[in-house]
C-alpha positions as YAML, in Angstrom:
chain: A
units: angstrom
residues:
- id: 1
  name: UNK
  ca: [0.00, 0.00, 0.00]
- id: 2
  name: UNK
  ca: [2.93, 2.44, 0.90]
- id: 3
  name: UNK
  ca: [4.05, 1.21, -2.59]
- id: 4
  name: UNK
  ca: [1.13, 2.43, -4.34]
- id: 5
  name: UNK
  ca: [1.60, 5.56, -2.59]
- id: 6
  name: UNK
  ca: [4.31, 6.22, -3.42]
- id: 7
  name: UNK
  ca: [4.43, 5.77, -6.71]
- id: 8
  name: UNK
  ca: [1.10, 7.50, -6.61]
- id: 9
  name: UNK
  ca: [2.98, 10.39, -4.85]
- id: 10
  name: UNK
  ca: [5.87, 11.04, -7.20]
- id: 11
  name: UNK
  ca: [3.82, 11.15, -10.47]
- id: 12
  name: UNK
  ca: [1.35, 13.68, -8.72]
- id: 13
  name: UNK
  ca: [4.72, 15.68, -8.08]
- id: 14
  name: UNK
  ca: [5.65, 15.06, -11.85]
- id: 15
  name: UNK
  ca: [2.52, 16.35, -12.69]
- id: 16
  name: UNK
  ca: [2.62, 18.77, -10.65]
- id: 17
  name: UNK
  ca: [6.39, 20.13, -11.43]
- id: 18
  name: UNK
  ca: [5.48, 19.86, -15.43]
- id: 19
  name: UNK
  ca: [2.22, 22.20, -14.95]
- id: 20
  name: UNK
  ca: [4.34, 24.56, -12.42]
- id: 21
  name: UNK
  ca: [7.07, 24.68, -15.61]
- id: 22
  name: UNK
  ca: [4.59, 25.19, -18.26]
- id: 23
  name: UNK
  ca: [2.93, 27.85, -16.06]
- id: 24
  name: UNK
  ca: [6.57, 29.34, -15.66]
- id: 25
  name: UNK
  ca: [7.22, 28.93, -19.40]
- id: 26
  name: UNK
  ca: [3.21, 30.30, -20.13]
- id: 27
  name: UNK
  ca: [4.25, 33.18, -18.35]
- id: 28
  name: UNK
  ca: [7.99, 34.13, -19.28]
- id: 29
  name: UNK
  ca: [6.78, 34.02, -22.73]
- id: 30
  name: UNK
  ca: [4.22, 36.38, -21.73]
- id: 31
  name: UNK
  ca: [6.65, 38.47, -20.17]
- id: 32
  name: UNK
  ca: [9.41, 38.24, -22.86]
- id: 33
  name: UNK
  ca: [6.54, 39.15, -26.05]
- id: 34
  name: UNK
  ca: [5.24, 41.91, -23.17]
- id: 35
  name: UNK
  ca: [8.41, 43.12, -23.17]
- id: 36
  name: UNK
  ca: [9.00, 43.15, -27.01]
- id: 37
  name: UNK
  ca: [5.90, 44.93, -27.20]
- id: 38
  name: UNK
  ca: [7.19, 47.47, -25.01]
- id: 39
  name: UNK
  ca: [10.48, 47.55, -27.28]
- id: 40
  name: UNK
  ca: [8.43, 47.86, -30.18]
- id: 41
  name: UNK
  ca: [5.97, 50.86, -29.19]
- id: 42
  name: UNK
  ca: [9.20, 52.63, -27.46]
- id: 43
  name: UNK
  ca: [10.91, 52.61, -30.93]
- id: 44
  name: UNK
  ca: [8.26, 53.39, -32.63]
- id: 45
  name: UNK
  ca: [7.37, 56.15, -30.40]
- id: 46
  name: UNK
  ca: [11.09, 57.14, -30.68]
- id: 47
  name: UNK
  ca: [10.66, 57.25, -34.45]
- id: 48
  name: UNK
  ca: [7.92, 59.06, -34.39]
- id: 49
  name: UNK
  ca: [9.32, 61.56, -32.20]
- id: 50
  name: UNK
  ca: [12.28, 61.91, -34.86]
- id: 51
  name: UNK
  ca: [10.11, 62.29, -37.51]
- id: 52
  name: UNK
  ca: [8.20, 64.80, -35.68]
- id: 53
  name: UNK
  ca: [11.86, 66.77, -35.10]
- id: 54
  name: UNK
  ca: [12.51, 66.78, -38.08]
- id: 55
  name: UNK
  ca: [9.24, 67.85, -39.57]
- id: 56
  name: UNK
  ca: [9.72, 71.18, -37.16]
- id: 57
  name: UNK
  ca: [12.52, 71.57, -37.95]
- id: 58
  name: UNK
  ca: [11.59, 71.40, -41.90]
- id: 59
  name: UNK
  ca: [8.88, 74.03, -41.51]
- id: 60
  name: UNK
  ca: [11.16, 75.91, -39.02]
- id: 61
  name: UNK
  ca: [13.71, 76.22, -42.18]
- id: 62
  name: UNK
  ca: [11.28, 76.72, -44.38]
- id: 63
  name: UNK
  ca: [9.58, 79.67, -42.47]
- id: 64
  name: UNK
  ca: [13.25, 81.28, -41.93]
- id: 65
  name: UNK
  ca: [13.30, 81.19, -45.55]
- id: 66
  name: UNK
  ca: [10.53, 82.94, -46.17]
- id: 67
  name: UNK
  ca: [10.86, 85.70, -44.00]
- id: 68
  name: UNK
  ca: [14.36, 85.77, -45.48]
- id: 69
  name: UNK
  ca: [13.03, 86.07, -49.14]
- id: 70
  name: UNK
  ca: [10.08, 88.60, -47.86]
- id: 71
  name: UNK
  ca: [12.89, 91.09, -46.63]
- id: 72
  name: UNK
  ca: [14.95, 90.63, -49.33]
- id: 73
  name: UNK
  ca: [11.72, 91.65, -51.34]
- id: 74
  name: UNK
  ca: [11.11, 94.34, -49.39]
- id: 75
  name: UNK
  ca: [14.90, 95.95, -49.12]
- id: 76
  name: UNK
  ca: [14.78, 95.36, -53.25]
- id: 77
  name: UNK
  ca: [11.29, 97.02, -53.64]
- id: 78
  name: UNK
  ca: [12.70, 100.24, -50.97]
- id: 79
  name: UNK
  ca: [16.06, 100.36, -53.05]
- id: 80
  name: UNK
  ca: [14.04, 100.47, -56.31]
- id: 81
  name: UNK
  ca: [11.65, 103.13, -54.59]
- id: 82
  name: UNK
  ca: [14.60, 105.33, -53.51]
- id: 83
  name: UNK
  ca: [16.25, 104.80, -56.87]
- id: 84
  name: UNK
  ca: [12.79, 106.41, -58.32]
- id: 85
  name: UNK
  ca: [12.72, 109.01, -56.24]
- id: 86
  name: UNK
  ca: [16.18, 109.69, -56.84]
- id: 87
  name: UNK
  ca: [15.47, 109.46, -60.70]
- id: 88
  name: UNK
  ca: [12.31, 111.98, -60.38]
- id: 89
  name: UNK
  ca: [14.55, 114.56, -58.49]
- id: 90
  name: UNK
  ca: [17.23, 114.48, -60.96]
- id: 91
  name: UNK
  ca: [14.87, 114.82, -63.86]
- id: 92
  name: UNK
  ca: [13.59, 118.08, -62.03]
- id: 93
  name: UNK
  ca: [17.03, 119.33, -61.42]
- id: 94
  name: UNK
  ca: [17.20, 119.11, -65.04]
- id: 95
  name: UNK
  ca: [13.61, 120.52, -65.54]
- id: 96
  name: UNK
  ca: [14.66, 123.98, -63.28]
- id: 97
  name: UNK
  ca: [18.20, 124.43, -64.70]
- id: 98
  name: UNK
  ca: [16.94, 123.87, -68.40]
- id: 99
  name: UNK
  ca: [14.41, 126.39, -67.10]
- id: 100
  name: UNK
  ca: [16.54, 128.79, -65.83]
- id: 101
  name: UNK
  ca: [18.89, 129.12, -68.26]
- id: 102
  name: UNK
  ca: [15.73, 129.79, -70.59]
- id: 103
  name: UNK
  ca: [14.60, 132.61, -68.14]
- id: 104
  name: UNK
  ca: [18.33, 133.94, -68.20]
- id: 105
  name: UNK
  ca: [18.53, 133.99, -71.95]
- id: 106
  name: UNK
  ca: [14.79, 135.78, -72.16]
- id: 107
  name: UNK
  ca: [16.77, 138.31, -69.71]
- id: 108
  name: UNK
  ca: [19.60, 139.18, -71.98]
- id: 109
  name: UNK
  ca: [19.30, 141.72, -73.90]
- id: 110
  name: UNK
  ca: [19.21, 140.18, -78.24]
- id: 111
  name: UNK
  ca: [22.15, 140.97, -80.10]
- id: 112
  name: UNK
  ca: [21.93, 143.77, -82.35]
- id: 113
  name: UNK
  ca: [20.78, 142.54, -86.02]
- id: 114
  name: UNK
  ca: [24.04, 142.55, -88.30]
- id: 115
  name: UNK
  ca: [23.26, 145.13, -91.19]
- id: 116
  name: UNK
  ca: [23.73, 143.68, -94.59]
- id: 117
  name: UNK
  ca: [26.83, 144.84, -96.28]
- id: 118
  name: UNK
  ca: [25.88, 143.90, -99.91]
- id: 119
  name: UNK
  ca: [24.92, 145.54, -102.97]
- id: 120
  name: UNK
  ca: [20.87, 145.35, -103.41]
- id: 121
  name: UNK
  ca: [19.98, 144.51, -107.34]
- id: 122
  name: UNK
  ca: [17.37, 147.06, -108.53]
- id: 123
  name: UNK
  ca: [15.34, 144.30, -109.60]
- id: 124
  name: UNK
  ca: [14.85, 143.81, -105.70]
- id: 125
  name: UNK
  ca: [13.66, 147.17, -104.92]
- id: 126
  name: UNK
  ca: [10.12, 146.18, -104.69]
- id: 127
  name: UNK
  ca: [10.73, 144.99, -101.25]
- id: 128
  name: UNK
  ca: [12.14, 146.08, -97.75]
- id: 129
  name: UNK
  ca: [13.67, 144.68, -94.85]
- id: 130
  name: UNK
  ca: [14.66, 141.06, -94.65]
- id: 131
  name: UNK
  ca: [12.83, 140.00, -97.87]
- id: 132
  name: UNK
  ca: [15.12, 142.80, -99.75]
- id: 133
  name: UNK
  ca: [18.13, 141.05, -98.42]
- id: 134
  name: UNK
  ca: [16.31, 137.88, -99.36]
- id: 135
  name: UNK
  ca: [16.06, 138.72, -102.68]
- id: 136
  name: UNK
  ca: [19.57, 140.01, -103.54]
- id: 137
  name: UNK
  ca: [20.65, 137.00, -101.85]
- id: 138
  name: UNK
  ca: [18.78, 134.47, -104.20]
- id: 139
  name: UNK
  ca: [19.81, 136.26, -107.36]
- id: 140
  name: UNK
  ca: [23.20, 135.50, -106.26]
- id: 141
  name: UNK
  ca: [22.56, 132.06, -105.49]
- id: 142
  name: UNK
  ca: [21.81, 132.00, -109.22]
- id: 143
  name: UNK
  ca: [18.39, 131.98, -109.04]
- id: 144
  name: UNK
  ca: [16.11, 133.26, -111.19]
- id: 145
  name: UNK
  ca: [13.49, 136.70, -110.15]
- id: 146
  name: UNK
  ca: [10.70, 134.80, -110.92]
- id: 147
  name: UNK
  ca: [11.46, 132.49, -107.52]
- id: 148
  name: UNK
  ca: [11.32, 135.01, -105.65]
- id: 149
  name: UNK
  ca: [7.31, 135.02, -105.24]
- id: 150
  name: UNK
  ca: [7.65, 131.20, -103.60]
- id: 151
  name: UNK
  ca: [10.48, 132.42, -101.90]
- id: 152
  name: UNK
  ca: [8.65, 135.41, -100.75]
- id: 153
  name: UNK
  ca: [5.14, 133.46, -99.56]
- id: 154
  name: UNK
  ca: [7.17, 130.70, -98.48]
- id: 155
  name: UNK
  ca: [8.57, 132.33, -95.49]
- id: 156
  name: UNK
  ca: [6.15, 134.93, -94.55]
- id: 157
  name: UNK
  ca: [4.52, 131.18, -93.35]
- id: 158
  name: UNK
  ca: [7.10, 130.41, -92.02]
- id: 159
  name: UNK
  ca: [8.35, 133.00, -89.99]
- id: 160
  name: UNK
  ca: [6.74, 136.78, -91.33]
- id: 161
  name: UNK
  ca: [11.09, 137.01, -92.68]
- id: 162
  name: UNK
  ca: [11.74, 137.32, -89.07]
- id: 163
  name: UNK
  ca: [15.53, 136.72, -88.18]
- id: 164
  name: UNK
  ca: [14.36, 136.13, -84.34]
- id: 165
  name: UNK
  ca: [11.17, 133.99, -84.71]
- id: 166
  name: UNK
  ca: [11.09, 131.00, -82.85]
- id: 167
  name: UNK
  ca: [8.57, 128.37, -82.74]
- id: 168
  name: UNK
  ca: [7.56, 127.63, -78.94]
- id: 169
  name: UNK
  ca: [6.95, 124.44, -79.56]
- id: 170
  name: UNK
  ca: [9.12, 122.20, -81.74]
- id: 171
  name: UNK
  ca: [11.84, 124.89, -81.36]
- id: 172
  name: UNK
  ca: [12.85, 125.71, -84.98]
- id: 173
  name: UNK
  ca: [14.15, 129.30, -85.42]
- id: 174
  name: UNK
  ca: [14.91, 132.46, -87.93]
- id: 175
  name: UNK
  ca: [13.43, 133.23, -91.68]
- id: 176
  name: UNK
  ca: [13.77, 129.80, -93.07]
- id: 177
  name: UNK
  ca: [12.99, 128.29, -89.54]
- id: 178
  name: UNK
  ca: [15.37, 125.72, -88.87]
- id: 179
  name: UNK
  ca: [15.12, 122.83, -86.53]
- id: 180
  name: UNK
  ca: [17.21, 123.19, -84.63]
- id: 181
  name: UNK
  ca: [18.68, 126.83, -85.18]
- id: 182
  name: UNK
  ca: [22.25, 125.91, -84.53]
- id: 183
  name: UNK
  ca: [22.05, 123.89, -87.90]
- id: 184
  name: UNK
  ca: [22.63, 127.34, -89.39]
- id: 185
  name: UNK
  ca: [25.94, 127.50, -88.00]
- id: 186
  name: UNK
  ca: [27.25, 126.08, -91.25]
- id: 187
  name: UNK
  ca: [26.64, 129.21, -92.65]
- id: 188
  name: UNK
  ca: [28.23, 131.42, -90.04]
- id: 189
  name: UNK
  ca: [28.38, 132.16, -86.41]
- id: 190
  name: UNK
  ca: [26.54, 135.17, -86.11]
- id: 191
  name: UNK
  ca: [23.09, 132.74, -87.26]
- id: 192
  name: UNK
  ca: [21.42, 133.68, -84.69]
- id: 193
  name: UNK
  ca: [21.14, 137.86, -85.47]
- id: 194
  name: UNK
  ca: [22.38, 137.72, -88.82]
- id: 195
  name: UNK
  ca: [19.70, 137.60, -91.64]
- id: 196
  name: UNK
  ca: [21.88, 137.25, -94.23]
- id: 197
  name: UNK
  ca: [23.74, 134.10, -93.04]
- id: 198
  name: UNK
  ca: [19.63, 132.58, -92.34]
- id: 199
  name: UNK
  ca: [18.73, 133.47, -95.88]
- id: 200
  name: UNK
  ca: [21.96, 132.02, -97.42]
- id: 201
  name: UNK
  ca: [21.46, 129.04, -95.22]
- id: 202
  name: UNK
  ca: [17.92, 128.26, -96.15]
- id: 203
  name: UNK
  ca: [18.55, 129.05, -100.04]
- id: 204
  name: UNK
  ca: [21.21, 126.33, -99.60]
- id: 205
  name: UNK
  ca: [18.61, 123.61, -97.71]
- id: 206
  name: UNK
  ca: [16.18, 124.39, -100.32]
- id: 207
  name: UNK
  ca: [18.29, 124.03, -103.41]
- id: 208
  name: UNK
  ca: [19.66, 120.54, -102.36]
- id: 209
  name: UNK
  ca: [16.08, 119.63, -101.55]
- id: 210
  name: UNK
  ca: [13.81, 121.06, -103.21]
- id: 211
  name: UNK
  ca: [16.15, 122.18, -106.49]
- id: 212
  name: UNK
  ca: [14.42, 126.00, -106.26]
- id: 213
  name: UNK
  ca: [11.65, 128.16, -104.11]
- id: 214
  name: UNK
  ca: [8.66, 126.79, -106.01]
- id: 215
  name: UNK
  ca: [9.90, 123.84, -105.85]
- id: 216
  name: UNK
  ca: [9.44, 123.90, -101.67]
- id: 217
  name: UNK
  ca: [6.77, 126.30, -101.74]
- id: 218
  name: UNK
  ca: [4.68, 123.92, -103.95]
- id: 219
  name: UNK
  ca: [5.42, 120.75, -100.93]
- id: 220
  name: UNK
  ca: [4.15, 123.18, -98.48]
- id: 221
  name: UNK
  ca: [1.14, 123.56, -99.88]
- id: 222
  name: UNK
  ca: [0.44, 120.12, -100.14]
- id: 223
  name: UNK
  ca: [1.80, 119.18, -96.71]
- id: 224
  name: UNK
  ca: [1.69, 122.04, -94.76]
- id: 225
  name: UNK
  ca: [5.82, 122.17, -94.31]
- id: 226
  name: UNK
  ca: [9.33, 121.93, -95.96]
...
């Protein structure tokens, strides 16, 4: 009976030790795949939290850059409204000294009108002043009297045979109303009280144009210039 028992006894404690060591074993596994777990959401977590870094940082760069660019934009846009500003008050510099040296020339007194030295054809008596000159001065550009009627209604549009008329608004001065005045400087320095060196001048732009008088008097009457 003590035998039986005993044999009884020891496979009870078999049994016994073998669930005790699967229990262990249940439970160690348990712990170990708890503990992977653990490993698994602390990386991830840690990942996460890097990728979160590094999206800060990202839009931190990003938003640096931008305010970078938007000053640069607006030093550009003050240097290019200085530079305009700069621009406009040198262009009225200009404006007032262009204007005062106008004022100071519409101060000084004209020069006195150089007299005309030359013999005056008979043929020219007919007329006075300016157009008498005018007329001398075409017969000895070899003209012939009969141009002198285009001649004659040529520039009384132009200029009434005034040495000192001046067009206010494109500028072009004397008899034969040159643009610009100082062209007549070919003819001689005094062009701008001289009548003589006008008339010679404008005899000379309408030859190599026009070939004579009617010639240009007959294109200003179709266009309305010469």
């Amino acid at each position: 009976m003590s035998r039986l028992w005993s044999r009884f006894g020891l496979r009870a404690l078999s049994v016994a030790l073998l669930i005790v060591a699967v229990l262990g074993g249940l439970h160690l596994g348990r712990h170990r795949e708890a503990q992977q777990q653990a490993i698994e959401v602390d990386t991830a977590a840690r990942a996460e939290a890097a990728d979160l870094r590094t999206i800060k940082e990202y839009a931190a760069l990003r938003l640096a850059a931008t305010a970078r660019q938007r000053e640069a934009e607006r030093e550009a846009g003050e240097r290019a409204k200085q530079e305009a500003r700069l621009a406009a008050e040198r262009v009225k510099r200009a404006e007032r000294a262009v204007a005062s040296r106008r004022e100071a020339a519409r101060q000084q007194p004209p020069k006195p009108t150089v007299p005309y030295p030359g013999p005056i054809p008979s043929s020219c008596a007919s007329y006075s002043g300016n157009r008498k000159i005018g007329c001398a001065l075409l017969l000895d550009a070899g003209f012939g009297l009969k141009e002198m009627p285009c001649l004659d209604k040529l520039w009384m549009k132009e200029s009434g045979w005034n040495h000192r008329a001046r067009n206010p608004s494109s500028g072009a001065f004397g008899i034969p109303q040159a643009l610009p005045g100082g062209k007549m400087a070919s003819a001689g320095a005094d062009w701008e009280n001289n009548p003589a060196t006008q008339i010679r001048w404008g005899l000379g732009y309408i030859k190599g144009r026009y070939g004579a008088p009617c010639g240009a008097w007959a294109h200003s009457q179709r266009v309305g210039w010469y």
